[in-house]
C-alpha positions in Angstrom: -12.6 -40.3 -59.5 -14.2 -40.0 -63.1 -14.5 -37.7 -65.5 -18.1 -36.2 -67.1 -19.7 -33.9 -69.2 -22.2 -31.9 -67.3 -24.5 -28.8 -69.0 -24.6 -25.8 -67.4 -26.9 -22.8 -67.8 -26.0 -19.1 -66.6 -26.5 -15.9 -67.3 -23.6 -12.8 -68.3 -23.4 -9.7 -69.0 -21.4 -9.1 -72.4 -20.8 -5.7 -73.2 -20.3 -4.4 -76.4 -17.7 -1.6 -77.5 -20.4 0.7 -78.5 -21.8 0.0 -75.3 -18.8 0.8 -73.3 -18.4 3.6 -75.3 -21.8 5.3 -74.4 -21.0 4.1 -70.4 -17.9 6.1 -71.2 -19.8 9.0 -72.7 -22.2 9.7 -70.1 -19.5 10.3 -67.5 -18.1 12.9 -70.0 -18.5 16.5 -69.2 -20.0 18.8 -71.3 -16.5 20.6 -72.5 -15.4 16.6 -72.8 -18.2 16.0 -75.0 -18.2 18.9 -77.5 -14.6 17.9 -77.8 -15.2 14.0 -78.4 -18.1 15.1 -81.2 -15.2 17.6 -82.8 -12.6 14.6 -83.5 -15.8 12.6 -84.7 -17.3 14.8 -87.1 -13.3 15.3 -88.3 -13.8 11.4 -89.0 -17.2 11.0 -90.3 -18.2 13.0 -93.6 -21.5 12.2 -92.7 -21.5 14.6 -89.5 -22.1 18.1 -89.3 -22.2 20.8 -86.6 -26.3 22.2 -86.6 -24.8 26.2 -87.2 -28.4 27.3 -87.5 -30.5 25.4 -89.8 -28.7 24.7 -93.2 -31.3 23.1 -95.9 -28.7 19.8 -95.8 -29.1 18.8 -92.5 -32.0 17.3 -90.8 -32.6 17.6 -87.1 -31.7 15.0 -84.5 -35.5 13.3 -84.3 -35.6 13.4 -88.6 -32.4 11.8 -88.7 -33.3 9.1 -86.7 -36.0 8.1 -88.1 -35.1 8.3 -91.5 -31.8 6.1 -91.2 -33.4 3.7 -89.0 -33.1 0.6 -90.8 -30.2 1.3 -92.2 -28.5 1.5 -88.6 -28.2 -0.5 -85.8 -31.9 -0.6 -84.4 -31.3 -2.2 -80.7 -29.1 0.3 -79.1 -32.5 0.7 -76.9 -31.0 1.6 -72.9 -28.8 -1.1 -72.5 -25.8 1.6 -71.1 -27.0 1.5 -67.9 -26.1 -1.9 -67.6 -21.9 -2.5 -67.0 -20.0 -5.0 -65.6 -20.8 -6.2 -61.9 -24.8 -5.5 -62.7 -26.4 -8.9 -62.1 -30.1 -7.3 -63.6 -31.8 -8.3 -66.6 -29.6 -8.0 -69.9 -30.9 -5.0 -72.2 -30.9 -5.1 -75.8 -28.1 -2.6 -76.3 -26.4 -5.6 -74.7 -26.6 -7.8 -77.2 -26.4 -5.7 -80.3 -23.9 -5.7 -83.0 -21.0 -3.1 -83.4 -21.9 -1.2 -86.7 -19.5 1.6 -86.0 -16.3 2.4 -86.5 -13.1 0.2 -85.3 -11.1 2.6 -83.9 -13.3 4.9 -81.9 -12.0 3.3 -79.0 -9.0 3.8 -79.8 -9.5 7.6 -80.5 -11.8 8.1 -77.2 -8.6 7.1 -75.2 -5.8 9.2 -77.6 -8.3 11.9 -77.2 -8.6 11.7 -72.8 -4.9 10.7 -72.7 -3.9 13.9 -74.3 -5.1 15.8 -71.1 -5.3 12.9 -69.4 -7.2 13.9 -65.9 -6.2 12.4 -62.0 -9.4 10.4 -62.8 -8.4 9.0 -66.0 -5.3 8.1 -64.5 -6.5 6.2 -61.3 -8.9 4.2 -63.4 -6.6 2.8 -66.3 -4.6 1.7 -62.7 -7.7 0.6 -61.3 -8.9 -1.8 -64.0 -4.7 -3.3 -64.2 -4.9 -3.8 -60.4 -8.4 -4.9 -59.5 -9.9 -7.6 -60.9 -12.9 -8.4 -59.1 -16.0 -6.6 -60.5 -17.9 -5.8 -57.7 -14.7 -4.1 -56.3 -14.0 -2.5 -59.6 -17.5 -0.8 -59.3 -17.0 0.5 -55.4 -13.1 1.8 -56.2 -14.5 3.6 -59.7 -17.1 5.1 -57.3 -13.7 6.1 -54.7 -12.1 7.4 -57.6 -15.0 9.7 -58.4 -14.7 11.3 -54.4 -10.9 12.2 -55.5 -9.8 15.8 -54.7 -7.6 17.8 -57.1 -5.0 16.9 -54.4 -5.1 13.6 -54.4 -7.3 12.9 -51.4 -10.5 11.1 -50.3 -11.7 13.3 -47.7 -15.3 12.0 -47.6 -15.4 9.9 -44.5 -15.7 5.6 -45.4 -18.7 5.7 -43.3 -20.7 7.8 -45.3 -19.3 6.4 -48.9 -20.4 2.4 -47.2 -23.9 3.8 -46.5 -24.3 5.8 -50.2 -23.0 2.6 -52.2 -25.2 0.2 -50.0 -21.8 -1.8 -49.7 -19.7 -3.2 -46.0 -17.9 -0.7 -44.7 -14.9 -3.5 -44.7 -15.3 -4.2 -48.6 -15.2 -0.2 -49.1 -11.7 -0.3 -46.6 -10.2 -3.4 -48.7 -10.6 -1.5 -52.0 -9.3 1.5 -50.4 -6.0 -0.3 -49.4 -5.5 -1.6 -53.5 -6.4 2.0 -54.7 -3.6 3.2 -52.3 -1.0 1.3 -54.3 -1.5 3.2 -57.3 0.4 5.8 -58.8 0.8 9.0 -57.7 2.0 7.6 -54.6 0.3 8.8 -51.9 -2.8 8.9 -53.5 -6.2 8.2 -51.9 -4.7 9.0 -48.8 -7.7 10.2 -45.9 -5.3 12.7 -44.6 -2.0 14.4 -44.6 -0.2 12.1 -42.2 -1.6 9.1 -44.4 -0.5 10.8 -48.0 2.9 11.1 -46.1 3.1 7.3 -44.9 2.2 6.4 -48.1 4.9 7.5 -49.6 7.7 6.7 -46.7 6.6 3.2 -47.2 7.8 3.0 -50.5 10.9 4.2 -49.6 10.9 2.0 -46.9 11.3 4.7 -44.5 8.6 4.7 -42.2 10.2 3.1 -39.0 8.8 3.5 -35.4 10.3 7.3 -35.2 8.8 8.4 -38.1 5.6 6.9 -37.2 6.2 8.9 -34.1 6.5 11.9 -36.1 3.4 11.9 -38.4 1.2 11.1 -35.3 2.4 14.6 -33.7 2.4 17.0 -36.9 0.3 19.7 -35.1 3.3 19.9 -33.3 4.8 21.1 -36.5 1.7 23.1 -37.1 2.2 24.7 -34.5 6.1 25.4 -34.6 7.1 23.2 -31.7 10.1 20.9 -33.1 11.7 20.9 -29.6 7.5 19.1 -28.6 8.4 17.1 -32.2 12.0 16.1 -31.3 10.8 14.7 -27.8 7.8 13.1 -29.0 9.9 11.0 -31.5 12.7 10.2 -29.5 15.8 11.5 -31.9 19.0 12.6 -31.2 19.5 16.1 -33.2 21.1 14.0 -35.9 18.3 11.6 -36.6 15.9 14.2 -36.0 17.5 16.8 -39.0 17.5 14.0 -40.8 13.7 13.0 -40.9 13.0 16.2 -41.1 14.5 16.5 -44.5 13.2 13.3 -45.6 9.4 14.4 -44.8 10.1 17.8 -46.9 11.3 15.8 -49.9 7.7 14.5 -49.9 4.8 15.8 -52.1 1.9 16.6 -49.9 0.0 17.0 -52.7 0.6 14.0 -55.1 -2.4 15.1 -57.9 -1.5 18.1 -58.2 0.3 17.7 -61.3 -3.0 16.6 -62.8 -5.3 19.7 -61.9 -5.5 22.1 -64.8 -3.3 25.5 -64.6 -5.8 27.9 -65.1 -9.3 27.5 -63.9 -12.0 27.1 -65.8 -15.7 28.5 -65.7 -18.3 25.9 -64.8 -21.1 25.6 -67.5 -24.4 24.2 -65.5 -25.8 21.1 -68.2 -29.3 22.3 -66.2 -31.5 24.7 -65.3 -33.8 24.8 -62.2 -36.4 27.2 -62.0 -39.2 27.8 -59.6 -42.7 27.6 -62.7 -45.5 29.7 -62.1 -47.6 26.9 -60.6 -45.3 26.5 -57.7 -43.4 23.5 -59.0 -39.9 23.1 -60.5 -39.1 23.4 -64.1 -35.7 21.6 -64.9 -34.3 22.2 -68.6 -31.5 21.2 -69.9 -28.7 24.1 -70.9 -29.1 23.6 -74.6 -25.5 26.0 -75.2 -23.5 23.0 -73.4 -25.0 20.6 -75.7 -23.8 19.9 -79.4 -26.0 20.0 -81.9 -25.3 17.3 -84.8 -26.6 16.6 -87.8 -26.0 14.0 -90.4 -25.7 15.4 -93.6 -29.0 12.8 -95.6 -28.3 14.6 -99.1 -24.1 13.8 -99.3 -24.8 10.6 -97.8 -27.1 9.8 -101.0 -24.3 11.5 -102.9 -21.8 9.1 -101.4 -23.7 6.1 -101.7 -24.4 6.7 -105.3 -20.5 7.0 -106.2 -19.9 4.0 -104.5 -18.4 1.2 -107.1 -16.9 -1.2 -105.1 -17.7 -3.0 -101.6 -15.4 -1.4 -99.7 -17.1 1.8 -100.8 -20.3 0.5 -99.4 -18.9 -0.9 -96.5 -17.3 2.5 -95.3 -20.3 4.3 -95.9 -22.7 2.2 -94.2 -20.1 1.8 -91.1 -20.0 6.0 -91.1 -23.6 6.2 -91.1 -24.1 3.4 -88.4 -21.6 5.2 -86.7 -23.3 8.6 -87.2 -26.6 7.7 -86.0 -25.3 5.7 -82.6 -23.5 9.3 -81.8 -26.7 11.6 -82.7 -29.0 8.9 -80.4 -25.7 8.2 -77.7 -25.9 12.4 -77.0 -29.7 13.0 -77.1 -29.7 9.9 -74.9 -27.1 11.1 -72.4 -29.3 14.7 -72.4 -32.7 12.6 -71.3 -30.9 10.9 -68.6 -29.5 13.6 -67.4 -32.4 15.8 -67.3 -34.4 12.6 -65.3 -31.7 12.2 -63.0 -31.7 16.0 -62.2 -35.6 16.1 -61.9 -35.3 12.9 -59.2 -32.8 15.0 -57.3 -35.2 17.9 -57.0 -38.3 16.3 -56.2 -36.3 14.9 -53.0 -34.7 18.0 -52.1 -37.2 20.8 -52.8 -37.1 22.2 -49.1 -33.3 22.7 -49.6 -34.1 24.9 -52.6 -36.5 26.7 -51.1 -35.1 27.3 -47.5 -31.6 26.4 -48.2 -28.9 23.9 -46.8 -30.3 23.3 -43.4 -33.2 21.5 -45.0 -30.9 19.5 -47.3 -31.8 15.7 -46.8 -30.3 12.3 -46.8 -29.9 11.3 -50.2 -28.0 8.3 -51.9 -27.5 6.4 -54.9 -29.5 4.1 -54.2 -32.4 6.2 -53.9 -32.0 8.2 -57.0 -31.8 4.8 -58.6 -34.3 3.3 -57.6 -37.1 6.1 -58.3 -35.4 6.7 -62.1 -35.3 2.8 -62.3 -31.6 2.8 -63.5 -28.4 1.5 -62.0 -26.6 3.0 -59.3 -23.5 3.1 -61.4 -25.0 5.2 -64.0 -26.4 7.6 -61.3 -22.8 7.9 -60.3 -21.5 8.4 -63.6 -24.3 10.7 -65.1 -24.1 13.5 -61.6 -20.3 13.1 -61.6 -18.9 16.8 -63.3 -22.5 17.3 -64.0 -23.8 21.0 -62.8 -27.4 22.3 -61.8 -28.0 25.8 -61.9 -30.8 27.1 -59.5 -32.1 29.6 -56.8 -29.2 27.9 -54.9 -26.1 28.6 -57.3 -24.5 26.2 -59.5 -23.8 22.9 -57.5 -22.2 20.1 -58.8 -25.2 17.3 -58.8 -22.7 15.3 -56.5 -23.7 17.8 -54.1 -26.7 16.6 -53.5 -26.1 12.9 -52.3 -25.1 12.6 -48.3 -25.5 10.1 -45.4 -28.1 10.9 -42.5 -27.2 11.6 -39.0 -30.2 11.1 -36.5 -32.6 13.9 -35.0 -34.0 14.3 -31.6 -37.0 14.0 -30.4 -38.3 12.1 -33.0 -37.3 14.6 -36.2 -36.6 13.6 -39.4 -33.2 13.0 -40.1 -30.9 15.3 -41.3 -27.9 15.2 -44.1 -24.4 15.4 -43.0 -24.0 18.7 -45.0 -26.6 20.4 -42.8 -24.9 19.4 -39.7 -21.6 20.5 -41.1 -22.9 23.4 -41.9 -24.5 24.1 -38.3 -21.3 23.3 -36.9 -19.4 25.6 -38.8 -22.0 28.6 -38.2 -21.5 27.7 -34.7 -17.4 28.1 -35.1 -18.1 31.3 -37.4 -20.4 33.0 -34.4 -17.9 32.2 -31.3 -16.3 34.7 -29.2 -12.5 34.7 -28.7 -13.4 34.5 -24.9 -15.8 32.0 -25.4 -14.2 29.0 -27.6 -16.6 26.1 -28.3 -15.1 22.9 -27.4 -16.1 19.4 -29.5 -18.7 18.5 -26.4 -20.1 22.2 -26.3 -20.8 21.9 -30.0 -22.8 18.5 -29.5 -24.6 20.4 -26.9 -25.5 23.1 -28.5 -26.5 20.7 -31.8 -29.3 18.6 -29.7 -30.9 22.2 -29.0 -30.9 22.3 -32.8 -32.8 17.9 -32.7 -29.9 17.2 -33.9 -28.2 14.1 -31.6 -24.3 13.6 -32.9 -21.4 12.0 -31.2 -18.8 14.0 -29.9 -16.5 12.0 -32.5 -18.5 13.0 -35.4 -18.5 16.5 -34.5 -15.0 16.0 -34.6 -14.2 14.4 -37.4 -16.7 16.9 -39.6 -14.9 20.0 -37.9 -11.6 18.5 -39.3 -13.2 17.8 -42.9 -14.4 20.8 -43.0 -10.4 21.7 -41.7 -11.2 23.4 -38.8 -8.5 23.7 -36.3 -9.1 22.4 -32.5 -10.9 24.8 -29.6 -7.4 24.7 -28.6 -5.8 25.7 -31.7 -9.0 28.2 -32.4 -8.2 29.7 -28.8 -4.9 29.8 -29.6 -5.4 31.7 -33.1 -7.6 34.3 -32.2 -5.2 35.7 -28.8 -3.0 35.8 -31.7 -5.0 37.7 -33.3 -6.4 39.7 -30.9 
């Protein structure tokens, strides 16, 4: 063996902290982002709230333009671009950090103060997952969360909308899993609950037992339950007190007390021509100005380098925030008129025309990254002809159609399904296979499994259970 010197050429991507902070501010929502520009405009005495046209401020466009060499002039797109993204490296990329030190610093003060379940997972996430591929597929997971702590969306569907194996969407599951609340990311009830035995190293063969047969529980028969695990009345009291000491909700400590009032970031409105106008909901936006007079006021008091120093790091700073938020607007507003253009029979004749739509698909017709698709529809809501709807809403995996149909979304056959459920008799329960049946008269062809396992997303009890309910009932 010898040693030598050998060159080496490859290609990175570095990202800057103004970069991350703009990846970071296009998955804010709008109340998170009038928020972040109230602590900045607290900071900066070069920012100023637009309160209807004072002769001081200059509009976003004048302000600019006007400051432009005085600020950092290759912010250019480059926030699309994160870690994992192996495409061509963007000039925001490779600019310099004119603003201020600690904004970092404040943006996560500011979150952790009312630190949300998402917040949370990810600080985790980034401590526990290394890889950046699989940082990119578990912040995607993270964003299909529920308020209780769940991932209900099947792993399926989330493999096909991220374009990734559905083993590498399972592996990052399992490290998510670890993290804290325990219980966490859990598919189901029964897997929140094991979760959380298994850190208390109390899930043995009986309890097993017991989580597989909780519809016995459901449905209030212990001496069933008893049987099915094998306990004497001793061990049996016993795990029964140990599964109530557990939190079948783990996030629930996260989700807000009182609810709050979504504010749609766009409107969607049929135009006169029979297209779609999409605007953007100028009240959710903030409107800031930099102040150009006290800045020459400023500058001209300024003795010593320091002086200069802060002012041109204020006014750097200034200008990436007015560009970062008129930026974040324009993406949004393309992202939203992409969405539309693919699903304008769905907002015409509602869900049953909604169609397959992913990521991927989004990103590729708004040329972006399928990360910053993900980030810039996540707490992001449309109002239109079809109420306001989360822009999540929009994306779904396709289940095949008879006969040679189109496809169709998972949401429309959900929604079939439960119309279906809604419409049966009491004397006439639709079982799983009656369901497919009755589906394929509708060109839609579905397993009786995926009936299934929608009816139970959509937590809808058995035909047994249903049957059961409505004697009840009746």
């Amino acid at each position: 063996m010898k040693q030598s010197l050998q060159l080496k050429q490859s290609q990175s991507l570095v990202m800057t902290h103004q970069l991350q902070q703009s990846i970071k501010l296009l998955q804010l929502s709008s109340q998170e982002l009038s928020e972040f520009v109230d602590q900045e405009i607290e900071k900066n005495p070069l920012l100023n709230r637009d309160e209807g046209g004072g002769e001081e401020s200059t509009p976003l466009e004048d302000v600019t333009n006007a400051v432009a060499e005085a600020l950092d002039s290759n912010y250019g797109d480059g926030w699309q671009h994160e870690a994992g993204y192996t495409g061509s490296r963007s000039k925001g990329a490779t600019s310099q950090n004119h603003g201020s030190s600690d904004m970092g610093d404040w943006l996560e003060q500011t979150i952790s103060s009312t630190k949300s379940l998402r917040d949370h997972l990810e600080e985790q996430m980034l401590i526990e997952i290394t890889d950046s591929q699989e940082r990119l597929i578990a912040a995607q997971l993270i964003d299909q969360v529920d308020d209780d702590g769940y991932l209900r969306a099947p792993l399926d569907e989330l493999a096909e909308m991220l374009g990734a194996e559905l083993s590498a969407i399972e592996h990052v599951l399992q490290q998510l899993q670890r993290l804290e609340p325990t219980g966490v990311c859990a598919r189901n009830l029964q897997e929140c609950l094991a979760l959380q035995l298994r850190e208390h190293n109390l899930l043995d063969p009986m309890m097993q037992a017991m989580l597989d047969h909780l519809h016995l529980m459901e449905r209030g028969d212990i001496k069933a339950l008893q049987a099915a695990c094998g306990a004497d009345d001793e061990d049996f009291a016993d795990m029964l007190r140990q599964i109530r000491e557990l939190d079948p909700f783990p996030a629930r400590q996260f989700a807000p007390d009182l609810a709050q009032t979504v504010v749609p970031d766009v409107f969607v409105r049929r135009a006169r021509d029979g297209g779609w106008q999409v605007e953007l909901n100028t009240d959710s936006l903030p409107n800031v100005l930099m102040d150009k007079q006290y800045q020459i006021d400023l500058d001209a008091q300024a003795r010593t380098k320091d002086d200069k120093k802060y002012l041109n790091e204020q006014a750097s700073q200034a200008s990436w925030l007015i560009k970062a938020i008129d930026q974040r607007a324009n993406t949004i507003l393309k992202v939203t008129a992409a969405i539309v253009k693919r699903q304008e029979k769905f907002f015409l004749h509602g869900i049953q025309f909604l169609k397959p739509l992913t990521l991927k698909d989004i990103a590729a017709e708004v040329d972006m990254h399928e990360s910053t698709i993900s980030r810039v529809t996540t707490n992001k809501y449309m109002a239109g002809p079809r109420g306001t709807l989360e822009l999540k809403y929009f994306f779904n995996s396709s289940i095949n159609a008879a006969s040679g149909s189109n496809d169709v979304s998972s949401k429309t056959v959900m929604y079939f399904i439960k119309e279906l459920i809604d419409a049966e008799k009491p004397s006439k329960i639709l079982s799983d296979d009656t369901l497919v049946t009755l589906l394929k008269n509708k060109n839609i062809d579905v397993a009786r499994r995926t009936v299934a396992k929608y009816r139970e997303a959509m937590q809808i009890p058995s035909s047994v259970v249903r049957r059961r309910q409505k004697k009840m009932i009746g």
